[in-house]
Structures are given as C-alpha cells and as structure tokens.
C-alpha positions as CSV (number, residue, x, y, z in Angstrom):
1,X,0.0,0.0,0.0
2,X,1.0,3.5,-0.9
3,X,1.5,6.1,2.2
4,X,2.4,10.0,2.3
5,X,5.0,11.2,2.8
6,X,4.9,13.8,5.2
7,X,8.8,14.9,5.1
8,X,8.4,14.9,1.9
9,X,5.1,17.1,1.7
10,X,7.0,19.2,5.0
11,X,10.1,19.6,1.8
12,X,7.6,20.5,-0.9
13,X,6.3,23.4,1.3
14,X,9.2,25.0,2.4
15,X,10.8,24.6,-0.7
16,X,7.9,26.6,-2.5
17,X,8.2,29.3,0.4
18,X,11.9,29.8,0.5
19,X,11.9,30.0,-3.9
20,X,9.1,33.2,-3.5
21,X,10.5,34.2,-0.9
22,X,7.0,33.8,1.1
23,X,6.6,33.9,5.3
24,X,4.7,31.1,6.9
25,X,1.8,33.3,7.4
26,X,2.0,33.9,3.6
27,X,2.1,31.0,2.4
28,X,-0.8,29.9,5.0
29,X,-2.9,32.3,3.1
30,X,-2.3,31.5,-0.6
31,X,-3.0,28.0,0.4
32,X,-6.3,28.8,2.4
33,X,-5.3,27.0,5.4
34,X,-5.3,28.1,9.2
35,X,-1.6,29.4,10.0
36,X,-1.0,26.7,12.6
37,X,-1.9,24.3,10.5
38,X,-0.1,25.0,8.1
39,X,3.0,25.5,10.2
40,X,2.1,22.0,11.4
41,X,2.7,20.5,8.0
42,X,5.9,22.5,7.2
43,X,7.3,20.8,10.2
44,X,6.2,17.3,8.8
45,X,4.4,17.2,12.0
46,X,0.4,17.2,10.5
47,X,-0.8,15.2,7.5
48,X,-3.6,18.1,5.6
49,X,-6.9,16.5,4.4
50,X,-7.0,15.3,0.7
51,X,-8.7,18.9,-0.3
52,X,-6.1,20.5,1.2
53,X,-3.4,18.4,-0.1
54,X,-5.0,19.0,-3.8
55,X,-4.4,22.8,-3.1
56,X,-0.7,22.6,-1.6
57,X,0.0,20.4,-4.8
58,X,-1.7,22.3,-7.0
59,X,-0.2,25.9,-6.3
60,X,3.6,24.2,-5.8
61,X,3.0,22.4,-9.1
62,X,3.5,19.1,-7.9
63,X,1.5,15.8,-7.7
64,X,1.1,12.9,-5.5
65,X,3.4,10.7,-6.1
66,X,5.7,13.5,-5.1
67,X,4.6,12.7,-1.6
68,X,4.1,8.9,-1.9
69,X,6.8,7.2,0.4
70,X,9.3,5.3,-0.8
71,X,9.9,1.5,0.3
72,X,13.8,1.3,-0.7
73,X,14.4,0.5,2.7
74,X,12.3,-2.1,3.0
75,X,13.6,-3.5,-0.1
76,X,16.9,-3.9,1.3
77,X,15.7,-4.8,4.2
78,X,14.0,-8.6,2.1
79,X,17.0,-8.8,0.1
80,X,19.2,-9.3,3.0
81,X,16.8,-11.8,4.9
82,X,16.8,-13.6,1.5
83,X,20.5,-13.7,1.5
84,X,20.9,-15.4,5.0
85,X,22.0,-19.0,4.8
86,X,21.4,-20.6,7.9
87,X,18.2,-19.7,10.4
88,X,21.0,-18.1,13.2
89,X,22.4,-15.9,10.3
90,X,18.3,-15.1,9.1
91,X,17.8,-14.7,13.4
92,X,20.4,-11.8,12.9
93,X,19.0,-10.2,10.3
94,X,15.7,-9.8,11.7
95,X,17.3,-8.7,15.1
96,X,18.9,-5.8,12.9
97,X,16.5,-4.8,10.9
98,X,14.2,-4.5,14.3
99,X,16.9,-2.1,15.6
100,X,17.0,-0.2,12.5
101,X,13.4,0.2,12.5
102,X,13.3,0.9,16.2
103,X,16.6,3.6,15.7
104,X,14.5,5.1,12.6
105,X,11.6,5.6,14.5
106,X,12.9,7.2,17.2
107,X,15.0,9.5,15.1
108,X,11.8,10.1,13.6
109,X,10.0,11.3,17.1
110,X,13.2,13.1,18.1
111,X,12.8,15.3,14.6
112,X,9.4,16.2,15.3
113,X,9.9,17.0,19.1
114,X,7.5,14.4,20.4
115,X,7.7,13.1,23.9
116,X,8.4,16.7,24.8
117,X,6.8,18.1,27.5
C-alpha cells in the first residue's frame, strides 16, 4: 500500500516558500489553510486532508506521487533476509532490521519534538 509522505510534503512546502520568498503566514494564506496548521505541516508534523493536499500540490505544481513514500528501505531490508544461509544468520538479520526500524523511529519522534513536554 501506498502512504504519504509527510517529510516529503513538510520539503515541498518549504521549498515553494523559500523559492518566493513567502513567510509562513504567507504562504498559509495563498493555500487557504489556518496558520497553525499550516506550520504544522511545514514541520512534517500534520498530515492536511485530501482537499487541502489537492491545493498545496496544485499551487507548488507538484503531484502525488511526489509525496508517496518510498519503500527502498524495506527493499533492502527482504533482500538481506533472503541472502541469510542458515536460520542463526536469518535470526540476525531480523534482530537488525528490528533495531533499524526501532533507531529510525525514534529518530523520527526526536525530529518532530514528540515526547516533549
């Protein structure tokens, strides 16, 4: 299945703001969308609702599958379990791939301040 993006979309929107030289507020307002909101997305901390993702795409001229995330990772991640040759060595890999995931994620939450209080 096909998910968002939302570092991506976060990218797309400051991108757009920095190359016309817009403010947050600004661009809040040429996309319609309450200021916090908005700010919230920037950060890659709020996925918009699909008529408000139609209008961020549409006025920075880009298109879903601009946001659609990629699944590399996980790609790499099956191509090494298929490599192991023995069930300690496949053991391993999923032990690693668990700490990746794990490591990602809470880079992830780090990134977007949450847990803060």
């Amino acid at each position: 299945m096909l998910k968002i993006d939302i570092k991506k979309l976060s990218k797309i929107c400051l991108d757009y703001k920095k190359e016309n030289g817009l403010t947050q507020n600004g661009m809040a307002e040429m996309l319609s969308l309450n200021n916090q909101i908005y700010g919230r997305v920037e950060r890659g901390e709020h996925l918009p609702k699909l008529n408000q993702l139609e209008i961020i795409l549409n006025v920075t001229g880009k298109e879903f599958v601009d946001i659609i995330e990629s699944e590399n990772e996980r790609d790499i991640f099956v191509a090494l379990k298929g490599e192991a040759k023995t069930e300690k060595e496949l053991e391993v890999f999923n032990e690693l791939i668990e700490m990746i995931l794990c490591l990602d994620k809470h880079n992830n939450l780090r990134e977007n301040n949450y847990g803060r209080f």
